[in-house]
Backbone as XML, in Angstrom:
<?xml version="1.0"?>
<chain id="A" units="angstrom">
  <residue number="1" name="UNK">
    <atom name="N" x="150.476" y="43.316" z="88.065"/>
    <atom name="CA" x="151.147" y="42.054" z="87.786"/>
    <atom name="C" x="152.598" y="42.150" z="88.244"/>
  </residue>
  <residue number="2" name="UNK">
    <atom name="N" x="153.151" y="41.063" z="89.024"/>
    <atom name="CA" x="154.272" y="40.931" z="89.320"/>
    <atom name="C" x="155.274" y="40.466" z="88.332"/>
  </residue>
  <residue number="3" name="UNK">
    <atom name="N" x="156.959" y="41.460" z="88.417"/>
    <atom name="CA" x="157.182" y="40.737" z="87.339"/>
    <atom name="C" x="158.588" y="40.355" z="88.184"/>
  </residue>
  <residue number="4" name="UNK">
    <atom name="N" x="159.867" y="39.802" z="87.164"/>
    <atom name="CA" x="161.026" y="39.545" z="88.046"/>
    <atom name="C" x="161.659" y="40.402" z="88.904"/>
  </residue>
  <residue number="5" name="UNK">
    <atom name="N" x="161.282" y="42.120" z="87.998"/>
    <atom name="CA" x="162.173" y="42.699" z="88.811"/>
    <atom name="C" x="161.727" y="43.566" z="90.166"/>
  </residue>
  <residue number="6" name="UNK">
    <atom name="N" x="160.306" y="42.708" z="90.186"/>
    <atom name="CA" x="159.620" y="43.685" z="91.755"/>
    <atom name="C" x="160.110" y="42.165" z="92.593"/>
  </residue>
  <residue number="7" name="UNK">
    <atom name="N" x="160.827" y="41.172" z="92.342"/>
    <atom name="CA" x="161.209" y="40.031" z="93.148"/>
    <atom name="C" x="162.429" y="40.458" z="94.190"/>
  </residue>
  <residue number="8" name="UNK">
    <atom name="N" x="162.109" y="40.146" z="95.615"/>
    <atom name="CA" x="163.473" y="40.408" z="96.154"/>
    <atom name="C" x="164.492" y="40.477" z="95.826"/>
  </residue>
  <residue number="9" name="UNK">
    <atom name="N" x="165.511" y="41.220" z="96.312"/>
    <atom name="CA" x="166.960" y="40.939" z="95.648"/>
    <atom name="C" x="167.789" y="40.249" z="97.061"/>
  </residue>
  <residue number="10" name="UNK">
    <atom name="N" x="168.832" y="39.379" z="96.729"/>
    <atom name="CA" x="169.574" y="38.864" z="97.256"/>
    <atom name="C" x="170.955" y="39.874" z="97.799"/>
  </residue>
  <residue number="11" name="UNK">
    <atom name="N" x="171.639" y="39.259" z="98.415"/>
    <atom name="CA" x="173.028" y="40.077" z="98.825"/>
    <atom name="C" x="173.847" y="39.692" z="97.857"/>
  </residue>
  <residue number="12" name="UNK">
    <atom name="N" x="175.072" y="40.678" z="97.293"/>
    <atom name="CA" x="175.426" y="40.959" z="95.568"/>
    <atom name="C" x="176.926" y="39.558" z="96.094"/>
  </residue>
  <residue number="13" name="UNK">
    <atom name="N" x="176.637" y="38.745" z="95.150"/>
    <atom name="CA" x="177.832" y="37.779" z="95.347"/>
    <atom name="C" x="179.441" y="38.572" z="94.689"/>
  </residue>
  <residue number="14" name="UNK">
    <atom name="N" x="179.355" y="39.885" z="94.117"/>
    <atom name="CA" x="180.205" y="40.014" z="93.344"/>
    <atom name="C" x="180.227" y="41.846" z="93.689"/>
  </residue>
  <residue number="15" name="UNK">
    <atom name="N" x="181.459" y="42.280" z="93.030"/>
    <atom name="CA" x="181.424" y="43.499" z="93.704"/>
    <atom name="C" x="182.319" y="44.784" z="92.567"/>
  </residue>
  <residue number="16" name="UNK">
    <atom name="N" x="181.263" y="45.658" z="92.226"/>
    <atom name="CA" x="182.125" y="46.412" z="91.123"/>
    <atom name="C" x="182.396" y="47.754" z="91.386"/>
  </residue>
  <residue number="17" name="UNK">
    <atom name="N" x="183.998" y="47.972" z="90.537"/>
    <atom name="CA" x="184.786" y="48.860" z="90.674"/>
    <atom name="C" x="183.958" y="50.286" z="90.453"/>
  </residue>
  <residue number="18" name="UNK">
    <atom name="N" x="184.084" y="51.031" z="91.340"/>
    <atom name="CA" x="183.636" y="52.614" z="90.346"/>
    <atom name="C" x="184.093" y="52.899" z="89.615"/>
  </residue>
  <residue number="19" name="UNK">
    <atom name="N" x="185.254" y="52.493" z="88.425"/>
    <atom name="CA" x="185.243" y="52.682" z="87.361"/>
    <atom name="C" x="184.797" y="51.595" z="86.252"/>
  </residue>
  <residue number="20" name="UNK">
    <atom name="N" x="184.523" y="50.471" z="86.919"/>
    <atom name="CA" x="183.012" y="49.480" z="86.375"/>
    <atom name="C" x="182.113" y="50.410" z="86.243"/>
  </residue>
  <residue number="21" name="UNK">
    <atom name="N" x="181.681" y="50.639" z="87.525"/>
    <atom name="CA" x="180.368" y="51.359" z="87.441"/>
    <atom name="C" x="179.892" y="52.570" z="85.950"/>
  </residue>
  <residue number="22" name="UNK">
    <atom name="N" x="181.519" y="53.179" z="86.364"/>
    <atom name="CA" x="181.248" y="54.947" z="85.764"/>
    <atom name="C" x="181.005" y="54.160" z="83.921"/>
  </residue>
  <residue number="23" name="UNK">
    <atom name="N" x="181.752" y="53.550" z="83.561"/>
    <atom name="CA" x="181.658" y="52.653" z="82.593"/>
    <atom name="C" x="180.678" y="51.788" z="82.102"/>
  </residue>
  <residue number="24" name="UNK">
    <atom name="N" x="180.164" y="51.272" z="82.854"/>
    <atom name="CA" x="178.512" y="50.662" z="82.859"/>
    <atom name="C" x="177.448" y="51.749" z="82.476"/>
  </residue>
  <residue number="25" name="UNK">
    <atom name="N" x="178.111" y="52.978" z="82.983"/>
    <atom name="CA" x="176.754" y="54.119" z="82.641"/>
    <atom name="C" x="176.787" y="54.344" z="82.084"/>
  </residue>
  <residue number="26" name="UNK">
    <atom name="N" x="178.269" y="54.704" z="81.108"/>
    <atom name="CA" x="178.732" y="55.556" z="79.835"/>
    <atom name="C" x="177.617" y="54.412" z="78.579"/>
  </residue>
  <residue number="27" name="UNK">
    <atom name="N" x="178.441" y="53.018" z="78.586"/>
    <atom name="CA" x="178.036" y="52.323" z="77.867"/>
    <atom name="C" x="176.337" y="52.199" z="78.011"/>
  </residue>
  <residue number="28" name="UNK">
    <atom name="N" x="175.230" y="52.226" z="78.891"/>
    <atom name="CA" x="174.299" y="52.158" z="79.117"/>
    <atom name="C" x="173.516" y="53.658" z="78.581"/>
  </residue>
  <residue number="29" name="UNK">
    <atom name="N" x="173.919" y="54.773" z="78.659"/>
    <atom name="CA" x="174.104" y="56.219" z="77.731"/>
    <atom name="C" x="173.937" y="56.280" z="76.414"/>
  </residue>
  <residue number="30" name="UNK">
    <atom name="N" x="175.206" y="55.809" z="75.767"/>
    <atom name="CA" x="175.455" y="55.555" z="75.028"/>
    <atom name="C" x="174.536" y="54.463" z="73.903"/>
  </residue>
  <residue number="31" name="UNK">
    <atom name="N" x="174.161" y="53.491" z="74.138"/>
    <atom name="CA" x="173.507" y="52.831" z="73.563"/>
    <atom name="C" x="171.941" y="52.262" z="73.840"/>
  </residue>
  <residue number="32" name="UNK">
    <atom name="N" x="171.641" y="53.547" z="74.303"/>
    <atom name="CA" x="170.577" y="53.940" z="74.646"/>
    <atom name="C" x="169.710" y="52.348" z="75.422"/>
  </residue>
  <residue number="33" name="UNK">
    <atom name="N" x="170.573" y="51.454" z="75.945"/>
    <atom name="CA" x="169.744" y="50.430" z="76.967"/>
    <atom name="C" x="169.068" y="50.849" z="77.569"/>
  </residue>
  <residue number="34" name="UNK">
    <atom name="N" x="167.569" y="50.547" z="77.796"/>
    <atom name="CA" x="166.335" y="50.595" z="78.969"/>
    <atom name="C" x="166.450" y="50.456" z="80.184"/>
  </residue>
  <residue number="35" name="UNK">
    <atom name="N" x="165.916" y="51.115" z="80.874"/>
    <atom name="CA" x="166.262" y="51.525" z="82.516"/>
    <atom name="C" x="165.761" y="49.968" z="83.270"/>
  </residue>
  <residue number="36" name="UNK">
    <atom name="N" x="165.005" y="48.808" z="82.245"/>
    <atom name="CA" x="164.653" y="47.651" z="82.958"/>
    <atom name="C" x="165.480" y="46.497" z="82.314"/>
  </residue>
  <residue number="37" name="UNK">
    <atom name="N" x="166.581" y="46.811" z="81.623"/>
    <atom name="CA" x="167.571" y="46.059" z="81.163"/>
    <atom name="C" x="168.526" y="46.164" z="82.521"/>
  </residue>
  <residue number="38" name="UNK">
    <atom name="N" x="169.112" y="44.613" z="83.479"/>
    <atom name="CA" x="170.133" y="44.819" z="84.389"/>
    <atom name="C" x="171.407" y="44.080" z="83.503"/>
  </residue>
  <residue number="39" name="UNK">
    <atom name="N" x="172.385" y="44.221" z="84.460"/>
    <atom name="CA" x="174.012" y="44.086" z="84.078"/>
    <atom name="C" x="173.674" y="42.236" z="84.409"/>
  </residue>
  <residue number="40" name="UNK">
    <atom name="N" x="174.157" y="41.806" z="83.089"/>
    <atom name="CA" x="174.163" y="40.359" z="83.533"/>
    <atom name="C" x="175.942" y="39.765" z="83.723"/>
  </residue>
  <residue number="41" name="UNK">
    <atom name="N" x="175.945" y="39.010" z="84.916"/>
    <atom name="CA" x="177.121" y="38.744" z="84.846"/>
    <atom name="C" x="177.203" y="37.352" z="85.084"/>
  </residue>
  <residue number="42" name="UNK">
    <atom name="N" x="177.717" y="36.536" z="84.395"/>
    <atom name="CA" x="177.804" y="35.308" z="84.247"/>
    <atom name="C" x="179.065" y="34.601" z="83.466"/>
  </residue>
  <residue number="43" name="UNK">
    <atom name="N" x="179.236" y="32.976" z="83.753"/>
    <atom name="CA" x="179.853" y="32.379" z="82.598"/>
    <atom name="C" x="179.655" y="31.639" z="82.118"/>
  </residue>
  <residue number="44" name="UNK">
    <atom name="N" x="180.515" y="31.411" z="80.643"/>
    <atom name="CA" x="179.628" y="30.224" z="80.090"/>
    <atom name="C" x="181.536" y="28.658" z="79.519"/>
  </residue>
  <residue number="45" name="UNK">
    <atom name="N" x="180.991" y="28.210" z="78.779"/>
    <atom name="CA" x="181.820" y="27.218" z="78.778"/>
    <atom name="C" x="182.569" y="28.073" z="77.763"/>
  </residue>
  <residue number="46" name="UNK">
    <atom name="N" x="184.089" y="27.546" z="77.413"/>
    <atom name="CA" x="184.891" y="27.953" z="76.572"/>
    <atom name="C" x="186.078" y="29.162" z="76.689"/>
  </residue>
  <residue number="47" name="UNK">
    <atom name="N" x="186.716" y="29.585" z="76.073"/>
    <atom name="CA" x="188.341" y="30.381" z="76.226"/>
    <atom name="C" x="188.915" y="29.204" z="76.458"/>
  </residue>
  <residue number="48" name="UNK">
    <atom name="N" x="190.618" y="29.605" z="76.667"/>
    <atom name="CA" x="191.202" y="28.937" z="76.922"/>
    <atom name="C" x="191.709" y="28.326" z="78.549"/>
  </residue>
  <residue number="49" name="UNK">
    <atom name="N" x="190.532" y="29.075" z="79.154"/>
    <atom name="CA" x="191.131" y="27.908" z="80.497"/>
    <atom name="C" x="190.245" y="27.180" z="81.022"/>
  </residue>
  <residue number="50" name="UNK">
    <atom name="N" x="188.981" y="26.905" z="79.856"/>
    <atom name="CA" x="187.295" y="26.245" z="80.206"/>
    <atom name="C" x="186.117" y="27.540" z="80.402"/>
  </residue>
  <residue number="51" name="UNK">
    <atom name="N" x="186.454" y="28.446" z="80.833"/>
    <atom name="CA" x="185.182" y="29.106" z="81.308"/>
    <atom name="C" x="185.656" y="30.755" z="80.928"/>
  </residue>
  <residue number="52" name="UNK">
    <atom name="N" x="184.658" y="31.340" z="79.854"/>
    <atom name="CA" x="184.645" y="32.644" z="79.919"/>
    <atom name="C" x="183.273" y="33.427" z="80.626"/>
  </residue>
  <residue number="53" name="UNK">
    <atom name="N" x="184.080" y="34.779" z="80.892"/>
    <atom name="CA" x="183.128" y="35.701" z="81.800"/>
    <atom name="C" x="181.872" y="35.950" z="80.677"/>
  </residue>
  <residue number="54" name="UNK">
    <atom name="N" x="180.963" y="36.558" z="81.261"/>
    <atom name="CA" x="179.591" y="37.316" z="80.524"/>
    <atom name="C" x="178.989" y="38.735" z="81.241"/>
  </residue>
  <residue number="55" name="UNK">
    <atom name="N" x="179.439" y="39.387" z="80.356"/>
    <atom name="CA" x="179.053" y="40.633" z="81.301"/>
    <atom name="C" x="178.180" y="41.233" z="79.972"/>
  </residue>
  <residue number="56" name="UNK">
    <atom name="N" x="177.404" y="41.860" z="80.139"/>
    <atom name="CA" x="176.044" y="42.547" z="79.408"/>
    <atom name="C" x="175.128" y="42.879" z="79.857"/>
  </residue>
  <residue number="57" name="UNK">
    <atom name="N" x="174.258" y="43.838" z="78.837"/>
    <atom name="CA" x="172.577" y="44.038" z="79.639"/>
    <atom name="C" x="171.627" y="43.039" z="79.016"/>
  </residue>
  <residue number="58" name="UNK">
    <atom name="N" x="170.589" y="42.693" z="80.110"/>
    <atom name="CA" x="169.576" y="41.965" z="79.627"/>
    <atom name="C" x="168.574" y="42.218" z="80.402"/>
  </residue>
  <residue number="59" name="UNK">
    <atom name="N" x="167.484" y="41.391" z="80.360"/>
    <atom name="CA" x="166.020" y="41.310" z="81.292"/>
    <atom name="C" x="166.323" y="40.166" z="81.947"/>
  </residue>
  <residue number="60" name="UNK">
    <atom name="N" x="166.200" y="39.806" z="83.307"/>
    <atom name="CA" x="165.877" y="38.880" z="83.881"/>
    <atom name="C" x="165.331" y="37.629" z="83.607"/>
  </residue>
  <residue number="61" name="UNK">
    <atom name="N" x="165.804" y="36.712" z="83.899"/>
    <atom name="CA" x="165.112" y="34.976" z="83.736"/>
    <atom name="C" x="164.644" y="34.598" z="84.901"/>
  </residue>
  <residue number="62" name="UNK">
    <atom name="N" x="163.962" y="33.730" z="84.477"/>
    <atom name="CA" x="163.473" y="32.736" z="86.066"/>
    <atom name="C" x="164.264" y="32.211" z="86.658"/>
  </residue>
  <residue number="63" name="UNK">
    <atom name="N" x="165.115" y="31.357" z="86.239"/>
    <atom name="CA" x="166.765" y="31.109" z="86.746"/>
    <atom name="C" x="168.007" y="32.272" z="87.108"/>
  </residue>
  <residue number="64" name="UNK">
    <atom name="N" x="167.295" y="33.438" z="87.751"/>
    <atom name="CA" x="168.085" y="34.326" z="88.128"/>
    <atom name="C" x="168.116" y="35.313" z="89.348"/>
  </residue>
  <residue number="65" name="UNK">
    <atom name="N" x="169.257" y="35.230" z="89.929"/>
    <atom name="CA" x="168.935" y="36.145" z="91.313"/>
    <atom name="C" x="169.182" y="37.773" z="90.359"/>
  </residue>
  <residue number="66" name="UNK">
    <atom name="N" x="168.297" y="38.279" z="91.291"/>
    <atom name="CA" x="168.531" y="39.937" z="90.830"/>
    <atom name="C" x="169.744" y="40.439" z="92.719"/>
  </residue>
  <residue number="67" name="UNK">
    <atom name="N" x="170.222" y="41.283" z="92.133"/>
    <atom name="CA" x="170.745" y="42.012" z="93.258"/>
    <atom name="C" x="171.112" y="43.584" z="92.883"/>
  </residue>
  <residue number="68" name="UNK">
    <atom name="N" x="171.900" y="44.056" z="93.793"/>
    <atom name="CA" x="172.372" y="45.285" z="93.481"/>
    <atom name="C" x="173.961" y="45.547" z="93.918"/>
  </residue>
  <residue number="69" name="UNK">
    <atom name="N" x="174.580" y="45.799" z="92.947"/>
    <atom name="CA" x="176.194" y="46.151" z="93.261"/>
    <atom name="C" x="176.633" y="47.266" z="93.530"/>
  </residue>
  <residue number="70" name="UNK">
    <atom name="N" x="177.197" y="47.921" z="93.911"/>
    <atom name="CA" x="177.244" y="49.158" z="93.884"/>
    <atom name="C" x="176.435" y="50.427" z="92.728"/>
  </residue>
  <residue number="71" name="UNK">
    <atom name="N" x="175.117" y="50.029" z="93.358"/>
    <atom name="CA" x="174.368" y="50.995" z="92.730"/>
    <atom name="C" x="173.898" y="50.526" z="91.235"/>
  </residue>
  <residue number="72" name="UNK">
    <atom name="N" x="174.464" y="49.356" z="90.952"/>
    <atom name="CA" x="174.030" y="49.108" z="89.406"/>
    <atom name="C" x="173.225" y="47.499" z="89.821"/>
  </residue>
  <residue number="73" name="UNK">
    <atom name="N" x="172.079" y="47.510" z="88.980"/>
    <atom name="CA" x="171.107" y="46.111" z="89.065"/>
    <atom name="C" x="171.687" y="45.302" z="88.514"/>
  </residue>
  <residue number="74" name="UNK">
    <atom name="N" x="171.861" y="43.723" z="88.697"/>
    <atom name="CA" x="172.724" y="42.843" z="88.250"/>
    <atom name="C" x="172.092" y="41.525" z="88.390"/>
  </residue>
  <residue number="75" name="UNK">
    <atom name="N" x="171.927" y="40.711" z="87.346"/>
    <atom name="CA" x="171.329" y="39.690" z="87.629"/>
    <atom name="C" x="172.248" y="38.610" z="86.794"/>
  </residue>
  <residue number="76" name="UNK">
    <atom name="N" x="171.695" y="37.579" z="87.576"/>
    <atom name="CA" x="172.977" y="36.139" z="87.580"/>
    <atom name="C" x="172.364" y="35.090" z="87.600"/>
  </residue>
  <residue number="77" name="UNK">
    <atom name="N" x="172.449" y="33.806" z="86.324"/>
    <atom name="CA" x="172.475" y="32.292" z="86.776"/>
    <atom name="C" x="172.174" y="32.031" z="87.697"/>
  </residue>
  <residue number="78" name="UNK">
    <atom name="N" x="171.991" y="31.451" z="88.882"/>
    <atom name="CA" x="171.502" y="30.767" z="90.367"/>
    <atom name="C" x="173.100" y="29.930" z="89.657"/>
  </residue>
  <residue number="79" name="UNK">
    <atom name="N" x="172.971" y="29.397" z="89.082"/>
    <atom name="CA" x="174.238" y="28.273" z="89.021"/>
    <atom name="C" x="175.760" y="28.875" z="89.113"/>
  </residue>
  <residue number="80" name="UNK">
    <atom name="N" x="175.486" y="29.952" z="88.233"/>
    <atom name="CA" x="177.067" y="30.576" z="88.262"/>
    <atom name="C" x="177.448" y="31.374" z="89.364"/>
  </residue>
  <residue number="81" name="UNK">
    <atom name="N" x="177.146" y="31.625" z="90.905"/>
    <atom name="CA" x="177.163" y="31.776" z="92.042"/>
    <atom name="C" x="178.310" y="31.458" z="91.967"/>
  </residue>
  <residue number="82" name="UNK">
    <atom name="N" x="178.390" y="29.990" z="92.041"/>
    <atom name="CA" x="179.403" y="28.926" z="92.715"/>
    <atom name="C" x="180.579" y="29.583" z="92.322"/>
  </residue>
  <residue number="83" name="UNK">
    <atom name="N" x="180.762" y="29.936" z="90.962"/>
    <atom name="CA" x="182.156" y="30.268" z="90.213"/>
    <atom name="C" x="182.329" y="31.977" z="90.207"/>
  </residue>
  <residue number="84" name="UNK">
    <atom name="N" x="181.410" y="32.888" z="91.199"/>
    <atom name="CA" x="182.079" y="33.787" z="90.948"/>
    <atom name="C" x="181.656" y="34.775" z="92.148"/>
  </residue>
  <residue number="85" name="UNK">
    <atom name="N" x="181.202" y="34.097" z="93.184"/>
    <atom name="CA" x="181.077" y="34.585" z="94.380"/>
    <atom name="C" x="182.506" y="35.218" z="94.951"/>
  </residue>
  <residue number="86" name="UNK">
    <atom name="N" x="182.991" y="36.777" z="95.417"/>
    <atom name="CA" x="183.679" y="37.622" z="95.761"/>
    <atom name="C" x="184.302" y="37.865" z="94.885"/>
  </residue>
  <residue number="87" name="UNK">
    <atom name="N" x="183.434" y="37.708" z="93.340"/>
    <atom name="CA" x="184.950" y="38.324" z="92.267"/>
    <atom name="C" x="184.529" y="39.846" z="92.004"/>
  </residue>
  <residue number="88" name="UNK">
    <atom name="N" x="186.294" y="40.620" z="91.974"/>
    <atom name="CA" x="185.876" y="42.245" z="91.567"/>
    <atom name="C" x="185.624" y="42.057" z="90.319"/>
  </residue>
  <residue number="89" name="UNK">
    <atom name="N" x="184.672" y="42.962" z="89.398"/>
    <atom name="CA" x="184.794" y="43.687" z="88.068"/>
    <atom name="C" x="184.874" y="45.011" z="88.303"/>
  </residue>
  <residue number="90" name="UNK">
    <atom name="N" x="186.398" y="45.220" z="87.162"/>
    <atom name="CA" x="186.976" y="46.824" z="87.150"/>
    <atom name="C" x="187.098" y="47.219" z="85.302"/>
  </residue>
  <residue number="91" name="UNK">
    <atom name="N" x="187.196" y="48.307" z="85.853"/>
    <atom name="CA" x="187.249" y="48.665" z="84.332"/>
    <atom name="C" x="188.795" y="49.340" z="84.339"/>
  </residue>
  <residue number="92" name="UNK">
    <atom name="N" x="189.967" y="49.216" z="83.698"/>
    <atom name="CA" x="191.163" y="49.751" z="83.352"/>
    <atom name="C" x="191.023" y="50.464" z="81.929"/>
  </residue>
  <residue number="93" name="UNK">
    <atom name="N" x="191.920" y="51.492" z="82.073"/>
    <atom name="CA" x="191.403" y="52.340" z="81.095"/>
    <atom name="C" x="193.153" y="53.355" z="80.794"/>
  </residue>
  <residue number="94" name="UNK">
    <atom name="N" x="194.182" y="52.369" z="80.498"/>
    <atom name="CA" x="195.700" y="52.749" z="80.598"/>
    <atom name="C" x="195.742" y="52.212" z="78.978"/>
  </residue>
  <residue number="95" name="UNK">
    <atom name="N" x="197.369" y="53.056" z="79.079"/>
    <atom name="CA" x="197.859" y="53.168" z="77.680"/>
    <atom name="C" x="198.409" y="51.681" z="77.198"/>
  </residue>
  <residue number="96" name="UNK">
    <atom name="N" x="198.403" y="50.597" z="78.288"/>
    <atom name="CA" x="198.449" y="49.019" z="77.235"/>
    <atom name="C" x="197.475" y="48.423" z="77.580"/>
  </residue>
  <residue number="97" name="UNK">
    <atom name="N" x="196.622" y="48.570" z="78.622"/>
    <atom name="CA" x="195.104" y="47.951" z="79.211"/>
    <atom name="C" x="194.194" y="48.467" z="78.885"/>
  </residue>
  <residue number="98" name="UNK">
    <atom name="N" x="193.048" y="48.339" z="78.626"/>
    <atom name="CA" x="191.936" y="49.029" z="78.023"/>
    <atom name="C" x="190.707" y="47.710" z="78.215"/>
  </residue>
  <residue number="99" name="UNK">
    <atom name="N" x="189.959" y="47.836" z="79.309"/>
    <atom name="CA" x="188.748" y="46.964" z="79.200"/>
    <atom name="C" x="188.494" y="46.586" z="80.322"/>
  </residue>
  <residue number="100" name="UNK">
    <atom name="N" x="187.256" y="45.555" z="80.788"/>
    <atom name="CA" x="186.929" y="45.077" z="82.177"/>
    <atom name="C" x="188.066" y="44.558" z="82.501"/>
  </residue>
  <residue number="101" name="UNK">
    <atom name="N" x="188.202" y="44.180" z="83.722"/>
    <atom name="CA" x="188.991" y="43.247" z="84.063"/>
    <atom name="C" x="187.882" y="42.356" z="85.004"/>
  </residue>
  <residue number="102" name="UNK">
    <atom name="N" x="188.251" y="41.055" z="85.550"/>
    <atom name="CA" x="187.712" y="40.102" z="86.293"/>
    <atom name="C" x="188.687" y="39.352" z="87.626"/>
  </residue>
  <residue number="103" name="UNK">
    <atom name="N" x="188.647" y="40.100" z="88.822"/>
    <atom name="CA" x="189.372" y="39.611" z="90.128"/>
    <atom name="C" x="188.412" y="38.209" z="90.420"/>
  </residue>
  <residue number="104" name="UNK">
    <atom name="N" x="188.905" y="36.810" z="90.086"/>
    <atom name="CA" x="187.899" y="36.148" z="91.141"/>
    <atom name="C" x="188.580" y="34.869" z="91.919"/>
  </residue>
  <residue number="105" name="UNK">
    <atom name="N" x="188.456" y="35.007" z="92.832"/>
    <atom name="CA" x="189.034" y="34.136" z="94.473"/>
    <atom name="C" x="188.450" y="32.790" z="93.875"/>
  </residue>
  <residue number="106" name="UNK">
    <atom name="N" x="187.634" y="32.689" z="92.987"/>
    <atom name="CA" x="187.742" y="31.233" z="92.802"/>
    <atom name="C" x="188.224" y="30.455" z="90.863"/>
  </residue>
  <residue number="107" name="UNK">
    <atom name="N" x="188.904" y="30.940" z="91.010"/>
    <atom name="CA" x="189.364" y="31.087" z="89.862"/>
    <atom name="C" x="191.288" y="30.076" z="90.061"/>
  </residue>
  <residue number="108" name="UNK">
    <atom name="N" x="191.263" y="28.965" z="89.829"/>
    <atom name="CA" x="192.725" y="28.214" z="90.169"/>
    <atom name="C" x="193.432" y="28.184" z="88.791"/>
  </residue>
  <residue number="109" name="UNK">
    <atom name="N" x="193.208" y="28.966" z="87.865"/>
    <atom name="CA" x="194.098" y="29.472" z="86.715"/>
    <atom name="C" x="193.312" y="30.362" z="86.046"/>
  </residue>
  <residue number="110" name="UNK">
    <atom name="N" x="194.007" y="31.554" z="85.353"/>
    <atom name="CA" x="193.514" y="32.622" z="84.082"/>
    <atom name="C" x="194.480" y="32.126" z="83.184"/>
  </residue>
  <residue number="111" name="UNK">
    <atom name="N" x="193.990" y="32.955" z="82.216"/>
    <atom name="CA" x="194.467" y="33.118" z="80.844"/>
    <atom name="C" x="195.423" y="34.255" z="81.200"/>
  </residue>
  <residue number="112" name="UNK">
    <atom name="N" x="196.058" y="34.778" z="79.567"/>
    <atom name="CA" x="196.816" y="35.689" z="79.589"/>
    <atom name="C" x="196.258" y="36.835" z="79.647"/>
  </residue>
  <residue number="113" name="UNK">
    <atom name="N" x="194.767" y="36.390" z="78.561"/>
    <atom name="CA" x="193.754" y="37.468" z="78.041"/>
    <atom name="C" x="192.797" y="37.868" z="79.208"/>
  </residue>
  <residue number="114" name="UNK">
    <atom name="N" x="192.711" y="36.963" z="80.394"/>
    <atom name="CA" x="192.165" y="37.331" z="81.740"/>
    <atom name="C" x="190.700" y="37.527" z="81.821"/>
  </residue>
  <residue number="115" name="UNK">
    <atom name="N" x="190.185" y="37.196" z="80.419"/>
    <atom name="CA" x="188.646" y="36.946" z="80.142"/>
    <atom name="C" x="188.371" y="35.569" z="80.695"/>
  </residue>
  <residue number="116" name="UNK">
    <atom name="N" x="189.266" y="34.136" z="80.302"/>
    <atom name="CA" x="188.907" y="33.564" z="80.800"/>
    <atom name="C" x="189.770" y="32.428" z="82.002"/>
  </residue>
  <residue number="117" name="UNK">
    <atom name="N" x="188.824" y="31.407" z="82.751"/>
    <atom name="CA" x="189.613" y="31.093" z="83.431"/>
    <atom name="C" x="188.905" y="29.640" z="83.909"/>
  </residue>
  <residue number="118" name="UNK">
    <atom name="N" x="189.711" y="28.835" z="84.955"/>
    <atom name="CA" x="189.613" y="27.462" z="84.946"/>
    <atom name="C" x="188.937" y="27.048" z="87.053"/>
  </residue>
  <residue number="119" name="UNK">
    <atom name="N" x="188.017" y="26.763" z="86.771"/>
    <atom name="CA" x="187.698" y="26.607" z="88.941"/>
    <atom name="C" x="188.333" y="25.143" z="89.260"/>
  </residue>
</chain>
């Protein structure tokens, strides 16, 4: 039986840091997530500039491209493309920064908090 994740994968609209990555594994280690759980990255409505990020593990939907980012499986909305096609995710890990961060080229305001932002 075919399931989502024997479905082609697409070319990765989005592109993560190796210290995303190294971080994605720790946390994926760590809390013992399933090797058929991928990195979901998406957004949804709300923060303060209209739209916050979604980054987590999950299983695949029917409404979702699967791809591969640097080495980590990642699956996405079909819709949220639009809003986050060439954005980096990094992970900072300094003595006043501590957490993902989100680079995205289509993004015409952030927040302070840089979780969220306005297209």
């Amino acid at each position: 039986m075919e399931t989502l994740l024997d479905a082609p994968t697409v070319s990765a609209p989005i592109f993560l840091t190796e210290g995303a990555v190294e971080q994605l594994n720790n946390i994926r280690q760590q809390e013992s997530i399933p090797s058929e759980y991928c990195l979901r990255v998406g957004v949804k409505g709300g923060g303060c500039s209209g739209f916050s990020y979604v980054l987590g593990f999950d299983l695949p939907k029917d409404n979702d491209d699967i791809f591969e980012a640097n080495g980590v499986r990642v699956v996405m909305n079909k819709a949220h493309a639009i809003y986050l096609l060439g954005m980096e995710v990094d992970f900072l890990n300094g003595l006043e920064n501590r957490g993902f961060t989100f680079n995205n080229p289509n993004a015409s305001s952030t927040c302070g908090c840089g979780t969220s932002f306005s297209a």
